[in-house]
MARBANU-637854 format. One line per field, with one value per residue: x, y, z of N, C-alpha, C, O in turn; residue number from 0. Coordinates in Angstrom, 2 decimals. Atoms other than C-alpha are relative to their C-alpha. Layout:
% MARBANU-637854
n.x: (X	...)
n.y: (Y	...)
n.z: (Z	...)
ca.x: (X	...)
ca.y: (Y	...)
ca.z: (Z	...)
c.x: (X	...)
c.y: (Y	...)
c.z: (Z	...)
o.x: (X	...)
o.y: (Y	...)
o.z: (Z	...)
num: (NUM	...)
***
This chain:
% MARBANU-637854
n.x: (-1.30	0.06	-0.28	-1.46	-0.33	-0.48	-1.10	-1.26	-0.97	-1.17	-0.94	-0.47	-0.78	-1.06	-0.73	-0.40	-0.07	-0.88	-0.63	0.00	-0.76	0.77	1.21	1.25	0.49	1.68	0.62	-1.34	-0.76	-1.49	-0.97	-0.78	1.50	-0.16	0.24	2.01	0.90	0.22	1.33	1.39	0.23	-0.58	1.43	1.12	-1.03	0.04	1.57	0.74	-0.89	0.07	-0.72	-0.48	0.68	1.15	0.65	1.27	0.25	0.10	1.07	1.25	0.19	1.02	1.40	0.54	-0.20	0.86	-0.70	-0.20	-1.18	1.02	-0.12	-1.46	-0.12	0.46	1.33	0.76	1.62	0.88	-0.45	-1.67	-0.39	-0.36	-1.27	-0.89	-1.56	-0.91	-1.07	-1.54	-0.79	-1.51	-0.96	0.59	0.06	0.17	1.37	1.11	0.34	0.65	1.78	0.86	0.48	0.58	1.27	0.22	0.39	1.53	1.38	0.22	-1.03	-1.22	-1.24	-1.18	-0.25	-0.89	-0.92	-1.94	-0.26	-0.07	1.18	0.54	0.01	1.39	1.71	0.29	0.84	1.30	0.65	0.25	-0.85	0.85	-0.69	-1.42	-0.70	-1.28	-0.38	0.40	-0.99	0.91	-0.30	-1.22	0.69	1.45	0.70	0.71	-0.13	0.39	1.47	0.86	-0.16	1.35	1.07	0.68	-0.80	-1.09	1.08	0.13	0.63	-1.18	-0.17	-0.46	-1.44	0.27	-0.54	-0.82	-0.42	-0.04	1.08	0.48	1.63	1.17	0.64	1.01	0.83	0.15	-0.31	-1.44	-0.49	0.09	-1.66	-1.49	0.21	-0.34	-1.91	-0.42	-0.11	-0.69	-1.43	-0.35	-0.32	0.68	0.43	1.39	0.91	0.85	-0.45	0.13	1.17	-0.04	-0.92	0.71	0.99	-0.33	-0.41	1.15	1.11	-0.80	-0.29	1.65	-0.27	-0.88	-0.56	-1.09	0.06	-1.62	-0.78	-1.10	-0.71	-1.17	-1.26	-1.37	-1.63	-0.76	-1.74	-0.64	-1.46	-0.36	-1.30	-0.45)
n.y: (0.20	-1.49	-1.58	0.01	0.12	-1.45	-0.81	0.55	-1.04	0.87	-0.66	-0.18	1.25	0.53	-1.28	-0.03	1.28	0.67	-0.95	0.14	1.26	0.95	-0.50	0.58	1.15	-0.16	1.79	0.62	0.91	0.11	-0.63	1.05	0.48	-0.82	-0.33	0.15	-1.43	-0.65	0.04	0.36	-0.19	-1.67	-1.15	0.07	-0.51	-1.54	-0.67	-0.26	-1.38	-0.14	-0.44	-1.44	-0.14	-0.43	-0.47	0.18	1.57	0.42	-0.75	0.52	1.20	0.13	-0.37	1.07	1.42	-0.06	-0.86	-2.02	-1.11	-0.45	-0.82	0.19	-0.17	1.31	0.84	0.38	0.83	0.08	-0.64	1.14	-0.12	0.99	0.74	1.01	-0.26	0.45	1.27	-0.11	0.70	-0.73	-0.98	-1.18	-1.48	-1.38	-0.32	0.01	-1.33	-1.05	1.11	-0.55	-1.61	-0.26	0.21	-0.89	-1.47	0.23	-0.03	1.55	-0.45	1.84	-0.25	0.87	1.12	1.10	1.05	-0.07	0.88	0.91	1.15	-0.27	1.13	0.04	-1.11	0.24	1.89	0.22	-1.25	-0.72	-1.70	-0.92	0.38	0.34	-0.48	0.57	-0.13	0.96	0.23	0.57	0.84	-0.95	0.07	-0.67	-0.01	1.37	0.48	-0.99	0.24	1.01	-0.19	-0.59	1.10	-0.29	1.59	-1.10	-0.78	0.40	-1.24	-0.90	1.15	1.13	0.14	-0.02	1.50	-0.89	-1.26	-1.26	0.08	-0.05	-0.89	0.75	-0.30	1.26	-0.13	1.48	-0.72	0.26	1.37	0.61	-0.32	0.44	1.39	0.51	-0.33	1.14	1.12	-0.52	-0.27	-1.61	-0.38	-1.02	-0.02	0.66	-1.26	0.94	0.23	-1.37	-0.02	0.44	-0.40	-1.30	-0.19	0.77	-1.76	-1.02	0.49	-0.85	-1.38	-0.67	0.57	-0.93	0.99	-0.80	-1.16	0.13	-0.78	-0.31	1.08	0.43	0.29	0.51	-0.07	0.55	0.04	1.06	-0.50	0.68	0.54	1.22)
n.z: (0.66	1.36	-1.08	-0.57	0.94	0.81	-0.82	-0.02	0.59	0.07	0.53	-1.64	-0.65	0.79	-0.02	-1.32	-0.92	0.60	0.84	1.06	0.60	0.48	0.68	-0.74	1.09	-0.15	0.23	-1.11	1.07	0.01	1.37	0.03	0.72	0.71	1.79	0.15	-0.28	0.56	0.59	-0.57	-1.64	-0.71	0.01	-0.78	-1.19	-0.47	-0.38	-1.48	-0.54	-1.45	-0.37	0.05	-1.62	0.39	-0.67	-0.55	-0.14	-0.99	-1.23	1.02	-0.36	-1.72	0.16	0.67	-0.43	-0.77	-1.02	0.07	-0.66	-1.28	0.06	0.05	1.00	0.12	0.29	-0.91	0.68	-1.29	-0.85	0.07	1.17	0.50	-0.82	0.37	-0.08	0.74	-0.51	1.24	-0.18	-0.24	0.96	0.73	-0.68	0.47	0.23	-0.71	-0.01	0.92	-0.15	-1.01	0.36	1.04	0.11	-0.68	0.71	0.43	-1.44	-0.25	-2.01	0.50	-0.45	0.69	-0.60	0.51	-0.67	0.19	-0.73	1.33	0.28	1.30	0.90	-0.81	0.35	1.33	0.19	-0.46	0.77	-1.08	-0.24	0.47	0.92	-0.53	0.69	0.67	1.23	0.61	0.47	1.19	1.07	0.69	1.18	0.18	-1.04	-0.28	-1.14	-0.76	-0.02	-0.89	-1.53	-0.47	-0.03	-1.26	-0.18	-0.92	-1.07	-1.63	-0.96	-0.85	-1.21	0.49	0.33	0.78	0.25	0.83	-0.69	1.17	0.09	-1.02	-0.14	-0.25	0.97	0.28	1.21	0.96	1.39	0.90	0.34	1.26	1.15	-0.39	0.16	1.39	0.29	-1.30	1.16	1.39	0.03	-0.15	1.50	0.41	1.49	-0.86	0.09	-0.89	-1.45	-0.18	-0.55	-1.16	-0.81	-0.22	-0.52	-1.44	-0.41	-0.06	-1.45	-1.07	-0.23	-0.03	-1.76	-0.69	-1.03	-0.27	0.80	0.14	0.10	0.80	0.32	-0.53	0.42	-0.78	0.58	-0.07	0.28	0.43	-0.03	1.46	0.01	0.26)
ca.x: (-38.62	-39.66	-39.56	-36.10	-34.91	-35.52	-34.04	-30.89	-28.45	-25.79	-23.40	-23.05	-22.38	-19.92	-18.18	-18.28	-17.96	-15.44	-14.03	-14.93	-13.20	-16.05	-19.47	-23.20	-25.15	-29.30	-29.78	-27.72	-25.75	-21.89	-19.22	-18.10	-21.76	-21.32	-21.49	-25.68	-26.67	-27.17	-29.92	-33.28	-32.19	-30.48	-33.78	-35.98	-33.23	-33.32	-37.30	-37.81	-35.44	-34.53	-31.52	-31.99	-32.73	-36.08	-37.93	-40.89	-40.88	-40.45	-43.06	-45.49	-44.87	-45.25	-48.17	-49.38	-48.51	-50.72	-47.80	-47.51	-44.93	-45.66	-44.25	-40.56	-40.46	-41.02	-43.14	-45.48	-48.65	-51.42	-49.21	-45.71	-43.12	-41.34	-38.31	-36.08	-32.17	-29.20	-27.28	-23.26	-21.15	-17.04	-15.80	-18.60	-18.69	-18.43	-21.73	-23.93	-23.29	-23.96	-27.31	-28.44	-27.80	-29.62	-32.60	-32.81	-32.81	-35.83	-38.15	-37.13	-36.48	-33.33	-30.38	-27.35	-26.35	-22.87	-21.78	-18.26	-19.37	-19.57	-23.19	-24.54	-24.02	-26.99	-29.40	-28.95	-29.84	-32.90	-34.23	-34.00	-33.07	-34.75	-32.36	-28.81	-26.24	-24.25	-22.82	-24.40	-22.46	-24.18	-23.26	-19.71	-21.21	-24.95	-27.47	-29.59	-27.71	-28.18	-31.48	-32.62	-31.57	-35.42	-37.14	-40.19	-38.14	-35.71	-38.65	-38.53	-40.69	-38.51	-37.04	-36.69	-33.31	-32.82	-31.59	-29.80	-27.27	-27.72	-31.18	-31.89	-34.47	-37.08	-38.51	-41.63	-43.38	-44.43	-44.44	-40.90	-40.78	-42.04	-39.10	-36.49	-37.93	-37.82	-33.86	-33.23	-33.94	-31.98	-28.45	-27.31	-26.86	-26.92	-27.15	-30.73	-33.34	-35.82	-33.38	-32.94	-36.23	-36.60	-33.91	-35.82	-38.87	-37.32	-35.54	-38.68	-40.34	-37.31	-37.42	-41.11	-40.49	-37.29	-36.39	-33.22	-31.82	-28.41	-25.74	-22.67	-20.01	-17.91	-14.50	-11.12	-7.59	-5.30	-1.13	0.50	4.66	6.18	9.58	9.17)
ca.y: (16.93	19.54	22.42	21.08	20.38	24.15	25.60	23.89	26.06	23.38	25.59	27.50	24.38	23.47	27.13	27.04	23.54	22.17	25.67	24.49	21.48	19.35	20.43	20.00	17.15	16.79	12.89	10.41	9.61	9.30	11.52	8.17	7.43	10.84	10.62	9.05	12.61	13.73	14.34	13.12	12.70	15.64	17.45	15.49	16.08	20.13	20.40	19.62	22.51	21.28	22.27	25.86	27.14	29.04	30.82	30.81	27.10	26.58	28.78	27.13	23.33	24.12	25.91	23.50	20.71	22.85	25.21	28.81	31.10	32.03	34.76	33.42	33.53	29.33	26.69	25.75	23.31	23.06	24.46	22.20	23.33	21.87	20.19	17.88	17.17	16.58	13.42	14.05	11.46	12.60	12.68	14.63	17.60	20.31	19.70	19.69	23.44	24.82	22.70	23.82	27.92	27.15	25.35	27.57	30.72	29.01	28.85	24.81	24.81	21.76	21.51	19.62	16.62	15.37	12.16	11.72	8.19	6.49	5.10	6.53	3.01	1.94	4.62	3.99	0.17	0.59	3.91	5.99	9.48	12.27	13.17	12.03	13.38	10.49	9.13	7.18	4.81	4.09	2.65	3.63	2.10	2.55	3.96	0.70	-0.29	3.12	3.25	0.09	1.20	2.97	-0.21	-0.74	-4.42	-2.10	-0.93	-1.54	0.03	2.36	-0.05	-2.83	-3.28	-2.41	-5.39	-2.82	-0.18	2.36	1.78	3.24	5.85	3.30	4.62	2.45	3.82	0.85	3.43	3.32	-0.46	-0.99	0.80	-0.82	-4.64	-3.91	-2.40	-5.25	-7.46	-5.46	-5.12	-1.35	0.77	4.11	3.43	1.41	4.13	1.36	1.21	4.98	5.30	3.41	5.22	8.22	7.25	5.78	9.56	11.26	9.19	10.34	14.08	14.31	12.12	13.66	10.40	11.81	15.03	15.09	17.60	17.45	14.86	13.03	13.20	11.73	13.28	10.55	11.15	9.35	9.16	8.66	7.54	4.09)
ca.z: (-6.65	-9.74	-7.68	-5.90	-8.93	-10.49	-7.08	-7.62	-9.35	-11.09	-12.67	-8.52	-7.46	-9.80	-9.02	-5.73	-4.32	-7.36	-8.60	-11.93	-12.21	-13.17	-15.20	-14.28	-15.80	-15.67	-16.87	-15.28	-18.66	-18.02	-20.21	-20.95	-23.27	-24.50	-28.21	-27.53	-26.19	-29.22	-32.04	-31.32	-27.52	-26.76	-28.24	-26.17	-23.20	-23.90	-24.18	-20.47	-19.66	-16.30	-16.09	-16.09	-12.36	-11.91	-9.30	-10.42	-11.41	-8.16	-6.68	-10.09	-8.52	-4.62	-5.15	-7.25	-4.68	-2.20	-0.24	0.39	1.53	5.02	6.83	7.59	3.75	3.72	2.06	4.28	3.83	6.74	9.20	8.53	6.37	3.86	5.80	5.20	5.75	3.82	4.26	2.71	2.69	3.91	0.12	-1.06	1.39	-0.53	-2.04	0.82	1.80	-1.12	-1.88	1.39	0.88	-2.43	-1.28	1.60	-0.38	-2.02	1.02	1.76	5.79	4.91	7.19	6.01	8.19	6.94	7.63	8.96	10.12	6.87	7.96	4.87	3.17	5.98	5.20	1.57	1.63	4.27	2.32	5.96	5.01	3.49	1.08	0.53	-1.80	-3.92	-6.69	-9.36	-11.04	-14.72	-17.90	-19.44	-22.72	-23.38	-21.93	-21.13	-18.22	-16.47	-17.37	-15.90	-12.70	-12.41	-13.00	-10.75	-10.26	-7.92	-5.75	-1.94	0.35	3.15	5.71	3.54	2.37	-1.14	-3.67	-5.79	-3.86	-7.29	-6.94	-3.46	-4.62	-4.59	-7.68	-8.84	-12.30	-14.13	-17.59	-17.67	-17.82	-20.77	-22.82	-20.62	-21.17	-24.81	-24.79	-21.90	-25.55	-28.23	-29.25	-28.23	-31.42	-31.96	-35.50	-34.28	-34.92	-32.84	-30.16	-29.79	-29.78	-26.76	-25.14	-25.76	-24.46	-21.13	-20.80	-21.24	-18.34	-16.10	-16.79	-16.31	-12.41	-11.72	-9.52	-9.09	-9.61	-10.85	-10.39	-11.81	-13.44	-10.95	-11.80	-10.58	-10.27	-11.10	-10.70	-12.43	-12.77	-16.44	-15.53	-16.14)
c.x: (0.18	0.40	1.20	1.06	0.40	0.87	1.29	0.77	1.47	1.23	0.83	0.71	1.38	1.23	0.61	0.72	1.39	0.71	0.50	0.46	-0.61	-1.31	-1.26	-0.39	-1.45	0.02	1.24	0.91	1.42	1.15	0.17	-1.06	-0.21	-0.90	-1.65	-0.19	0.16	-0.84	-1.24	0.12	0.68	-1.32	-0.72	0.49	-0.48	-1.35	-0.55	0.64	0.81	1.21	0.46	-0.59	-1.33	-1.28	-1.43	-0.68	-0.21	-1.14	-1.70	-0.33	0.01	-1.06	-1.15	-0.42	-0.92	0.59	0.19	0.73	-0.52	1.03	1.53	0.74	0.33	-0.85	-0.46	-1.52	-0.82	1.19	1.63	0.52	0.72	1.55	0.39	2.06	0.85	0.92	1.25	1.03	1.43	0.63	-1.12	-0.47	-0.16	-1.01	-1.22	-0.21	-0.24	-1.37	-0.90	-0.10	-0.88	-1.03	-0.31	-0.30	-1.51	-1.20	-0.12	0.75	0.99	0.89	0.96	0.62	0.77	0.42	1.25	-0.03	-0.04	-1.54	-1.33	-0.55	-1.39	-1.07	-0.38	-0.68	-1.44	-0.69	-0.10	0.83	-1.15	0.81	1.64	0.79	1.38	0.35	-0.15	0.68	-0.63	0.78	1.44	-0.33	-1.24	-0.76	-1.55	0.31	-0.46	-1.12	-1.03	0.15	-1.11	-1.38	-0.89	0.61	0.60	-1.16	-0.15	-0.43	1.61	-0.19	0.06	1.51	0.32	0.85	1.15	0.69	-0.49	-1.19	-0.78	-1.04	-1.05	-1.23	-1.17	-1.15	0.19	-0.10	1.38	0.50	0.18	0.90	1.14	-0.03	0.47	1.52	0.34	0.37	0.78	1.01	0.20	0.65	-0.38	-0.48	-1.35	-1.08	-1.45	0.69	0.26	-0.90	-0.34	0.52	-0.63	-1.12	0.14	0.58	-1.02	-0.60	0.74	0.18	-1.33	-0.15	1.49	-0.03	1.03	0.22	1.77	0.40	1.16	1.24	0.28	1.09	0.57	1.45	0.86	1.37	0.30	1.73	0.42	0.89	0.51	-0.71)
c.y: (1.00	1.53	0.19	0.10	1.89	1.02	-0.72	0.41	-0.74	0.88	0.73	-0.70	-0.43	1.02	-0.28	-0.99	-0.39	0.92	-0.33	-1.17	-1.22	0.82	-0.57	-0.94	-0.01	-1.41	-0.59	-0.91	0.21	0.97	-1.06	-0.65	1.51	0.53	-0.59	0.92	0.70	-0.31	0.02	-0.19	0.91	0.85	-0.54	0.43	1.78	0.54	-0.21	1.43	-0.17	0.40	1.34	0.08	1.10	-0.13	-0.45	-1.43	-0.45	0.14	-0.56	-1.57	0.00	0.68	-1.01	-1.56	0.33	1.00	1.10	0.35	0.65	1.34	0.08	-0.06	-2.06	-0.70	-0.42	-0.41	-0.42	-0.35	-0.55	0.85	-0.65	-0.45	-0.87	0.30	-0.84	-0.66	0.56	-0.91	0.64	0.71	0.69	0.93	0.84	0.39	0.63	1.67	1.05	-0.19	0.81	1.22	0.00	-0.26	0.82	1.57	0.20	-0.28	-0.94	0.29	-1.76	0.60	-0.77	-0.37	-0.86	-1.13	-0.32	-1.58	-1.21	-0.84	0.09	-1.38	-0.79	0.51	-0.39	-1.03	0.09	1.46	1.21	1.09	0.85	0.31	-0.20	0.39	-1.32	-0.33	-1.25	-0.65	-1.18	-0.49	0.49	-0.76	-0.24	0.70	-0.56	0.19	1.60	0.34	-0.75	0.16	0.56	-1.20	-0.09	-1.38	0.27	0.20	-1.09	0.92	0.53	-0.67	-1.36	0.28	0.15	-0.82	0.38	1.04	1.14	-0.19	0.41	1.30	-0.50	0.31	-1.03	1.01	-0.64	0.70	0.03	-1.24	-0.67	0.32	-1.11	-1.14	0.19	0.47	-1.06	-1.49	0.40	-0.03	1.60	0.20	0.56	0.27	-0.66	1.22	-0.69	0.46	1.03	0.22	-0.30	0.37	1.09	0.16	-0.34	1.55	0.84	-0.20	0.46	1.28	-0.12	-0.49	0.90	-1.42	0.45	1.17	0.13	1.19	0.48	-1.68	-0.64	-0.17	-0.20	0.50	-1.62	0.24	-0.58	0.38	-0.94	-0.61	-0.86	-0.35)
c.z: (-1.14	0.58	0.62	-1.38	-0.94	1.17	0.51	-1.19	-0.17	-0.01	1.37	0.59	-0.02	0.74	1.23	0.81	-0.66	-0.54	-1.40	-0.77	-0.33	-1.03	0.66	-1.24	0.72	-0.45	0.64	-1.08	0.21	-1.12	-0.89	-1.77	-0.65	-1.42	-0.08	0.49	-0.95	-1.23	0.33	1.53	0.70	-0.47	1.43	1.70	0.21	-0.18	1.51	0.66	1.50	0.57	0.48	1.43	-0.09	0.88	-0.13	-0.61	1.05	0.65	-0.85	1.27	1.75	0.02	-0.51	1.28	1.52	1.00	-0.47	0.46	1.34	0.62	0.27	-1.81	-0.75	-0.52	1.49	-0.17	1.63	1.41	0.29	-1.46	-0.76	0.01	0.13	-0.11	-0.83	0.18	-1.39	0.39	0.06	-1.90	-0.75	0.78	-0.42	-0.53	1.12	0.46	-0.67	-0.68	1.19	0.01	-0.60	0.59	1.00	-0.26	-0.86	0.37	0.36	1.66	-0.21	0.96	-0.60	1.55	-0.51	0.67	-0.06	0.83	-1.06	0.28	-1.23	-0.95	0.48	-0.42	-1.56	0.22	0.52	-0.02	1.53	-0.38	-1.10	-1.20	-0.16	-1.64	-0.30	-1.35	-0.71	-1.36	-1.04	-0.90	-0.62	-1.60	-0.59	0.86	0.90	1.58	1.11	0.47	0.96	1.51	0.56	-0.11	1.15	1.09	1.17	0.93	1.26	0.93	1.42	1.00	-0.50	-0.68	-1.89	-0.56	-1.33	0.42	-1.10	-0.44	1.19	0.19	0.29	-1.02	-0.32	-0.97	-0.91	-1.51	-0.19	-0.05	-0.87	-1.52	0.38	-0.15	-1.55	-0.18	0.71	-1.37	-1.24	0.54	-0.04	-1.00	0.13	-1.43	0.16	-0.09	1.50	1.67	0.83	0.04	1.39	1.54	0.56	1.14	1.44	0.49	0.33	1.51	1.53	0.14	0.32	1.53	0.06	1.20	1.04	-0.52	0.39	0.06	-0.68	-0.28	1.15	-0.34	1.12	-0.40	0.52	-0.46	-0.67	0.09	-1.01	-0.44	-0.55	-0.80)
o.x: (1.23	1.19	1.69	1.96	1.40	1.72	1.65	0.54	2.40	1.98	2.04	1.78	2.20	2.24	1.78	1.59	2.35	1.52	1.64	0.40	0.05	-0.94	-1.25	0.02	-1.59	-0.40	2.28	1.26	1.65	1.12	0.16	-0.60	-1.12	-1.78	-2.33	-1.38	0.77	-1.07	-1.65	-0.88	0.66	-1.73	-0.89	-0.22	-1.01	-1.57	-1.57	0.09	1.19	1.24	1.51	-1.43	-1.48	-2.14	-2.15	-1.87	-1.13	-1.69	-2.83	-1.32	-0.56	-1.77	-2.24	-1.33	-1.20	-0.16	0.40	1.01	-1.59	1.65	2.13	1.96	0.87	-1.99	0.23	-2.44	-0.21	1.36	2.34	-0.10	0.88	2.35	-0.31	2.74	0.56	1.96	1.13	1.65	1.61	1.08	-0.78	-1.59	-1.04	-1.35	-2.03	-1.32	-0.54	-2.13	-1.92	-1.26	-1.77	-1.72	-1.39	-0.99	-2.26	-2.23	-1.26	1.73	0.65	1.00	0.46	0.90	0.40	0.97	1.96	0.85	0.18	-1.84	-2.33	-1.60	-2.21	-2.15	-1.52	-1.90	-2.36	-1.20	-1.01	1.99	-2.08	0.60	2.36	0.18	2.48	0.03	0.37	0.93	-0.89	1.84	1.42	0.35	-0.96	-0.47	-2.38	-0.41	-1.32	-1.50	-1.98	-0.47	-1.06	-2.57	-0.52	0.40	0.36	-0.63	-0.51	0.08	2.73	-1.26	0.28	1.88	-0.12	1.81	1.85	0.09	-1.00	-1.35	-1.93	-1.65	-1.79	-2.39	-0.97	-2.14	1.12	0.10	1.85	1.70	1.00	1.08	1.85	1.13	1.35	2.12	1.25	1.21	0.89	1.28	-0.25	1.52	-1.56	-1.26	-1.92	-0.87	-1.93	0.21	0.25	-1.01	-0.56	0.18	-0.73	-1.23	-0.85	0.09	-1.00	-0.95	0.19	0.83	-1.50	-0.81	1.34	-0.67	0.93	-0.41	2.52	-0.42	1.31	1.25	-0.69	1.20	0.22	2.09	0.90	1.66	-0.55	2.11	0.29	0.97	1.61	-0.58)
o.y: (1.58	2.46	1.31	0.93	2.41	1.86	-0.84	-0.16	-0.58	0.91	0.54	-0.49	-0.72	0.51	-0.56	-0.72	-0.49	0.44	-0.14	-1.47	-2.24	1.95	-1.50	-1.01	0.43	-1.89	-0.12	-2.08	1.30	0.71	-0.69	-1.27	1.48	1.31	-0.21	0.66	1.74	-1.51	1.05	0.03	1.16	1.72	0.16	0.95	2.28	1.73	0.34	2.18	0.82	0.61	1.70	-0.70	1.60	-1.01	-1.08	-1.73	-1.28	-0.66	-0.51	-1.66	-0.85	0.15	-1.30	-2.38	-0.56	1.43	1.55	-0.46	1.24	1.87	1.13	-0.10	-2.32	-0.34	-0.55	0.29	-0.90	-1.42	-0.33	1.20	-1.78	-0.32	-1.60	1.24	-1.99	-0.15	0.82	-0.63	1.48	1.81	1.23	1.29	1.52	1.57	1.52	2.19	2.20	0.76	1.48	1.60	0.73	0.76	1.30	2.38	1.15	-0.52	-1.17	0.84	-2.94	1.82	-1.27	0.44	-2.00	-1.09	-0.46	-1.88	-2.40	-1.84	-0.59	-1.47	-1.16	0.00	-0.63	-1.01	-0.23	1.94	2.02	1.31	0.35	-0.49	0.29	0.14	-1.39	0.41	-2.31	0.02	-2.37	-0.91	1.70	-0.10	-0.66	0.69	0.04	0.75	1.44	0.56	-0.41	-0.48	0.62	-1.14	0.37	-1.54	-0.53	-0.14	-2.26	1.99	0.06	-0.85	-2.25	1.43	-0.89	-1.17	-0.35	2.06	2.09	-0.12	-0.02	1.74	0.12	-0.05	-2.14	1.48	-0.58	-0.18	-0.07	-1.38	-1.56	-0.25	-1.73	-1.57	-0.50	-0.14	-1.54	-2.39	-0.40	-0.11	2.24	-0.54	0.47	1.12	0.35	1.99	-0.05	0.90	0.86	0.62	0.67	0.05	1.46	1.01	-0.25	2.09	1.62	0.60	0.81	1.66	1.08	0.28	2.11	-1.16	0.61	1.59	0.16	2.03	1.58	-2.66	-0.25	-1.34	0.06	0.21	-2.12	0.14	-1.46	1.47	-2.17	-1.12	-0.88	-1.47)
o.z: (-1.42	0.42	0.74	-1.46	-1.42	0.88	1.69	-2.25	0.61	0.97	1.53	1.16	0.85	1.22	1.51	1.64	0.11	-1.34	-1.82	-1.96	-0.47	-1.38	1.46	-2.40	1.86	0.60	1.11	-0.95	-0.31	-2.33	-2.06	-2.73	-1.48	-1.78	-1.04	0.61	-0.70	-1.40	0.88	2.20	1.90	0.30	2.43	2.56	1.20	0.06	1.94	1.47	2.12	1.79	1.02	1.87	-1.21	0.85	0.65	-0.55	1.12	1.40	-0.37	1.99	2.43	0.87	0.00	1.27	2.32	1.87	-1.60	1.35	1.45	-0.31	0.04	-1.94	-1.82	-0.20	2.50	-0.59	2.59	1.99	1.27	-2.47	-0.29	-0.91	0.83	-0.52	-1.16	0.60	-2.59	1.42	-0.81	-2.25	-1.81	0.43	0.11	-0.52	0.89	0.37	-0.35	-0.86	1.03	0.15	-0.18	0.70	0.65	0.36	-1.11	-0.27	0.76	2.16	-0.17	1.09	-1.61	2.44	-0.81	1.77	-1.05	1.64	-0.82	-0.36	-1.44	-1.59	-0.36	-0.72	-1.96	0.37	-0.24	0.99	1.35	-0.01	-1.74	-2.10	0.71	-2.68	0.25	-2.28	-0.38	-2.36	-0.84	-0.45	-0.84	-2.39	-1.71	2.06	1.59	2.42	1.98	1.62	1.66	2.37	1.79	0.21	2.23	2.30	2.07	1.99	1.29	1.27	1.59	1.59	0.32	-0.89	-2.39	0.13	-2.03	0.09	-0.50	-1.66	1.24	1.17	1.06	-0.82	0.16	-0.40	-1.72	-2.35	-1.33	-0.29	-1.13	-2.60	-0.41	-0.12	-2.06	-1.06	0.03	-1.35	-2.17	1.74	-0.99	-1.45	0.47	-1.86	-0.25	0.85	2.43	2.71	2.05	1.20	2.12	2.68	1.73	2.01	2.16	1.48	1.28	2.37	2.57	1.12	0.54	2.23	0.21	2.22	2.25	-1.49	1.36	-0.30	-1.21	0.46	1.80	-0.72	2.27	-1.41	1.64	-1.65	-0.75	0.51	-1.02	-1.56	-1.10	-1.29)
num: (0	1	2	3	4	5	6	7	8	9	10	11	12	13	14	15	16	17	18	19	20	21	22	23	24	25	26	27	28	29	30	31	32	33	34	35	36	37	38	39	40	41	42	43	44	45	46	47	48	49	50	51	52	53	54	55	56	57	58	59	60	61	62	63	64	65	66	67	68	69	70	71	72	73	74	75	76	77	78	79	80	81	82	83	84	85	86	87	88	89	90	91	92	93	94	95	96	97	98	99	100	101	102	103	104	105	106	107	108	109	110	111	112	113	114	115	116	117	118	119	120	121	122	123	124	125	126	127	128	129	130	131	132	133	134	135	136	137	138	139	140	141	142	143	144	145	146	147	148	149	150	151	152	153	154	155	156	157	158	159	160	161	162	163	164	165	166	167	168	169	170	171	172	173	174	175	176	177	178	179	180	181	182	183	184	185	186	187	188	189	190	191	192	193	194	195	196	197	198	199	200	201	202	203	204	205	206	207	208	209	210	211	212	213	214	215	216	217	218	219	220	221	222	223	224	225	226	227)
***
């Protein structure tokens, strides 16, 4: 996920797919929760760096994980390479082909496999896909509730049905539990130095897993008509 993560090029994305009309985002905090990304958790946010894209990050953490570049210019680990496909649900299309140039330019053999059948909602629940491109829908006032969405509480092995849709990573590191039990008991306050704390340390435990790896806002055009 570290290695996918640095050969994923938000800002491209953004260009290409949304011609700018949204921004990239690296934690899964909402515009909406905003005004808490900053101070003490926007530092601890911009010391993992992960947002920046980065070759030879990439080429540090598959190496690391045991794969080499073989002669199609591919990871590849005792004689398999590293392949996997991209589930895209209809209204997010535009992502999936530019995801796949990227990780493909980075030696990942991925195809992109949109779905135009809506059974996406399936794969999510009983964890059957490799990876799937959607949209996570966190806290519009702290960032508790968002948070808790990595609990190990959430964890269902693949093929069980998961008991949380915005929980269908299946995440399960019992270190980030113990922040989110104690915010699960406080009143949210950024004025709270305790409770920010907490926040922090539950952030940290997600840049260092990389559960998910976020891309960019979601926004919505809404018309409206002023007549009346």
């Amino acid at each position: 996920r570290l290695a996918l993560n640095y050969a994923t090029d938000r800002q491209q994305l953004v260009e290409l797919a949304y011609l700018n009309s949204t921004h990239p985002v690296v934690v899964p905090f909402s515009s909406y929760i905003s005004n808490w990304v900053e101070g003490d958790l926007k530092a601890a946010i911009d010391s993992y760096d992960r947002g920046t894209p980065s070759a030879d990050k990439v080429s540090e953490y598959m190496t690391a994980a045991g794969y080499a570049k073989n002669a199609s210019g591919l990871w590849e680990k005792d004689g398999a390479t590293a392949k996997f496909t991209i589930r895209t649900p209809n209204w997010l299309a535009p992502i999936g082909p530019v995801l796949t140039e990227q990780y493909t330019q980075a030696g990942f053999d991925v195809t992109e496999n949109p779905d135009r059948t809506n059974a996406f909602g399936t794969e999510l629940t009983a964890g059957t896909f490799d990876a799937m491109v959607f949209v996570f829908c966190g806290s519009n006032f702290d960032p508790y509730d968002t948070l808790s969405k990595f609990h190990s509480k959430l964890y269902a092995p693949v093929g069980t049905n998961a008991t949380d849709g915005m929980a269908s990573w299946r995440y399960k590191n019992t270190a980030i539990d113990e922040p989110l039990d104690i915010l699960e008991s406080m009143i949210p306050s950024r004025d709270d130095p305790a409770y920010v704390e907490q926040v922090i340390n539950a952030t940290k435990i997600y840049l260092e897993d990389m559960p998910t790896i976020l891309l960019a806002e979601e926004l919505h055009v809404i018309p409206g008509n002023y007549t009346y």
